[in-house]
C-alpha positions in Angstrom: 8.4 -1.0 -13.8 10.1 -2.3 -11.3 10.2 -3.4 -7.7 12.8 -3.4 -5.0 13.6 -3.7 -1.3 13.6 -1.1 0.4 17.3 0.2 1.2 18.4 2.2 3.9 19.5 5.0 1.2 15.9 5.2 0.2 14.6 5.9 3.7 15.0 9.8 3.4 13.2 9.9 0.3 9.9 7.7 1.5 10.1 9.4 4.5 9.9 12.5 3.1 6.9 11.1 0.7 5.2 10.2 3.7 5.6 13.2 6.0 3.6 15.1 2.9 -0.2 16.0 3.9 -1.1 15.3 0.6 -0.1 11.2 1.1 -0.3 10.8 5.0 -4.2 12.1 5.3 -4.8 8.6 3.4 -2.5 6.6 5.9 -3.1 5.0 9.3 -0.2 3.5 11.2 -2.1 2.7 14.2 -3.1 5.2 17.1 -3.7 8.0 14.9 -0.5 8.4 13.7 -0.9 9.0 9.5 3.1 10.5 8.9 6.4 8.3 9.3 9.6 9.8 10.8 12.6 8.5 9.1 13.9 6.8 12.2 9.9 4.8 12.3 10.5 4.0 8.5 13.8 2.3 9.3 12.0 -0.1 12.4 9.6 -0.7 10.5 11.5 -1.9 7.1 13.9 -3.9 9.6 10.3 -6.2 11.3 9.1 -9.2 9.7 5.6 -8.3 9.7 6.1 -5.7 7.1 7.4 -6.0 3.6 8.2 -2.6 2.1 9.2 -2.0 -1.8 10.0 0.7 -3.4 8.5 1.2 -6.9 10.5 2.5 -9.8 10.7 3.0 -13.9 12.9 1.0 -15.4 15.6 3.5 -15.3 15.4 3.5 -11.7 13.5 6.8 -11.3 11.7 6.0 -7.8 7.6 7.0 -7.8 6.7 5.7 -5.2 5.9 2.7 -1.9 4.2 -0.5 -2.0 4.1 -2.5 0.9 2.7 -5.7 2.7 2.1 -4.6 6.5 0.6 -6.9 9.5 1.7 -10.3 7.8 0.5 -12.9 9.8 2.0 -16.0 8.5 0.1 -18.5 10.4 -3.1 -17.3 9.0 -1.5 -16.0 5.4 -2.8 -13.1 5.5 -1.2 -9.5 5.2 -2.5 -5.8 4.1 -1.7 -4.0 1.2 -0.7 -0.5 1.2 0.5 2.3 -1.1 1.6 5.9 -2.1 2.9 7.3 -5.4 5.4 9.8 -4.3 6.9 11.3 -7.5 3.2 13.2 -8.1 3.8 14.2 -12.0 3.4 10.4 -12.9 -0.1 10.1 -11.3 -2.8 8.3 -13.9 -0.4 6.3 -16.0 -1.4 3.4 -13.9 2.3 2.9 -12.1 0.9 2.6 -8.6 -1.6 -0.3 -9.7 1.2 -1.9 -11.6 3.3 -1.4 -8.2 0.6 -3.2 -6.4 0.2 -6.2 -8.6 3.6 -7.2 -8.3 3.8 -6.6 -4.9 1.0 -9.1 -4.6 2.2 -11.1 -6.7 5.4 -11.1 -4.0 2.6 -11.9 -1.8 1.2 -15.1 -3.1 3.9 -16.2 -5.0 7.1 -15.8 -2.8 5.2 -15.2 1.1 2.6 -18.1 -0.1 -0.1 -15.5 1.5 -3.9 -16.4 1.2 -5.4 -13.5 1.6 -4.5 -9.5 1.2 -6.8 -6.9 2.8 -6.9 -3.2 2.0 -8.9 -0.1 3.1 -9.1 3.2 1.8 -11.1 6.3 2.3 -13.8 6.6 0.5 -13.5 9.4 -1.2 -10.2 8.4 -2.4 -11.5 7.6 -5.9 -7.7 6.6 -7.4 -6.8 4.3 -4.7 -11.0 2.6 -5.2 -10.3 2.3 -9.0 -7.1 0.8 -8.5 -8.0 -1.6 -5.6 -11.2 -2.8 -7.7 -9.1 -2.9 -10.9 -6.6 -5.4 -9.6 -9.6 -7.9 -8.4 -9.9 -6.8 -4.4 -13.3 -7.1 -3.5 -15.3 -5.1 -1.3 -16.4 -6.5 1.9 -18.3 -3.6 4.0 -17.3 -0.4 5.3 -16.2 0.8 8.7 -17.8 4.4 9.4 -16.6 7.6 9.7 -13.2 6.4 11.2 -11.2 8.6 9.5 -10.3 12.2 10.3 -10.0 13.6 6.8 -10.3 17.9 7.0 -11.7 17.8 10.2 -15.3 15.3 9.0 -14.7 11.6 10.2 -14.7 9.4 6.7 -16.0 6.1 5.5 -13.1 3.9 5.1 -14.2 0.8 2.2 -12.6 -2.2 3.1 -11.8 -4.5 0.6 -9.9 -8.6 0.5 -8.2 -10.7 -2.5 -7.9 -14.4 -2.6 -4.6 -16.0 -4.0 -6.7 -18.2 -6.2 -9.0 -14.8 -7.4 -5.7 -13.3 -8.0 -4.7 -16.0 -9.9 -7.9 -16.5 -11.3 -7.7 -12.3 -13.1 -4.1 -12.6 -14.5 -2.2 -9.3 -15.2 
C-alpha cells in the first residue's frame, strides 16, 4: 500500500470517484455540497488547510482518497476523510490501511494533536474502520444528514497523537 500526493493527473480520476452517488451521499464539503467538480478538487489540493493522498497497491493501481481537511495548525488539529474508489477491492482492509498512514502523515510529519472524523451512522464500513484504527466516539449530531430523502445521525468521533501512538499498527 502506498500513499502519495495528489497530482494534477489524478484529479479526473478522484473527481470522477467523487461525483459517484454511491461515495458523495457519505460526503459533506460544506453548504450541502456532497460531489467535487474537477475544477473544486484542483483548489482544494492547491490550499494549505487540506492535505489530499491518493491511495494505491504497490503496483500503483489507485483505490482510492485519504485526506486531512480543515487543518488548523495553531490548535493541531485536522479531519480525516476517505473514499475507496476502485469498488472491487472493498473489505480487504485498504481504506483503513489508507487511513493509518495518512495519520500517521498527521502526527508524524504535520505534528497534529488531534484528528476528528464523522460519519453516517449507518455507514457500518467507515464505523468499523474508524473504531478499528483507535478514534473514539464523542457524541452524535442528529439527523444532519440527507441520506435517501430521511435526515441521518452523523457519529462523531476524535484520536489523540499519543492514543495513536499508544495502538501501534
Amino acid at each position: 500500500m502506498q500513499l502519495r500526493a495528489l497530482e494534477t493527473a489524478d484529479i479526473p480520476l478522484v473527481a470522477e470517484w467523487l461525483n459517484r452517488e454511491e461515495n458523495y451521499r457519505w460526503l459533506d464539503f460544506g453548504g450541502g455540497l456532497q460531489a467535487l467538480s474537477a475544477a473544486a478538487l484542483r483548489v482544494m489540493n492547491q490550499r494549505d488547510i487540506h492535505r489530499l493522498r491518493l491511495f494505491a497497491l504497490d503496483d500503483g493501481g489507485p483505490l482510492g482518497i485519504v485526506a486531512l481537511s480543515n487543518i488548523n495548525m495553531p490548535s493541531r488539529s485536522a479531519t480525516l476523510w476517505y473514499v475507496l474508489g476502485n469498488k472491487p477491492f472493498e473489505g480487504r482492509g485498504h481504506t483503513k490501511q489508507a487511513a493509518r498512514k495518512m495519520l500517521e502523515e498527521g502526527f508524524g510529519e504535520l505534528g497534529l494533536h488531534s484528528v476528528n472524523a464523522w460519519v453516517v451512522e449507518t455507514n457500518q464500513a467507515s464505523i468499523r474502520i474508524l473504531e478499528r484504527i483507535g478514534f473514539r466516539l464523542l457524541g452524535m449530531q442528529r439527523e444532519c444528514h440527507l441520506l435517501d430523502g430521511v435526515l441521518r445521525d452523523r457519529l462523531l468521533y476524535d484520536l489523540l497523537a499519543t492514543e495513536f501512538r499508544a495502538i501501534g499498527p
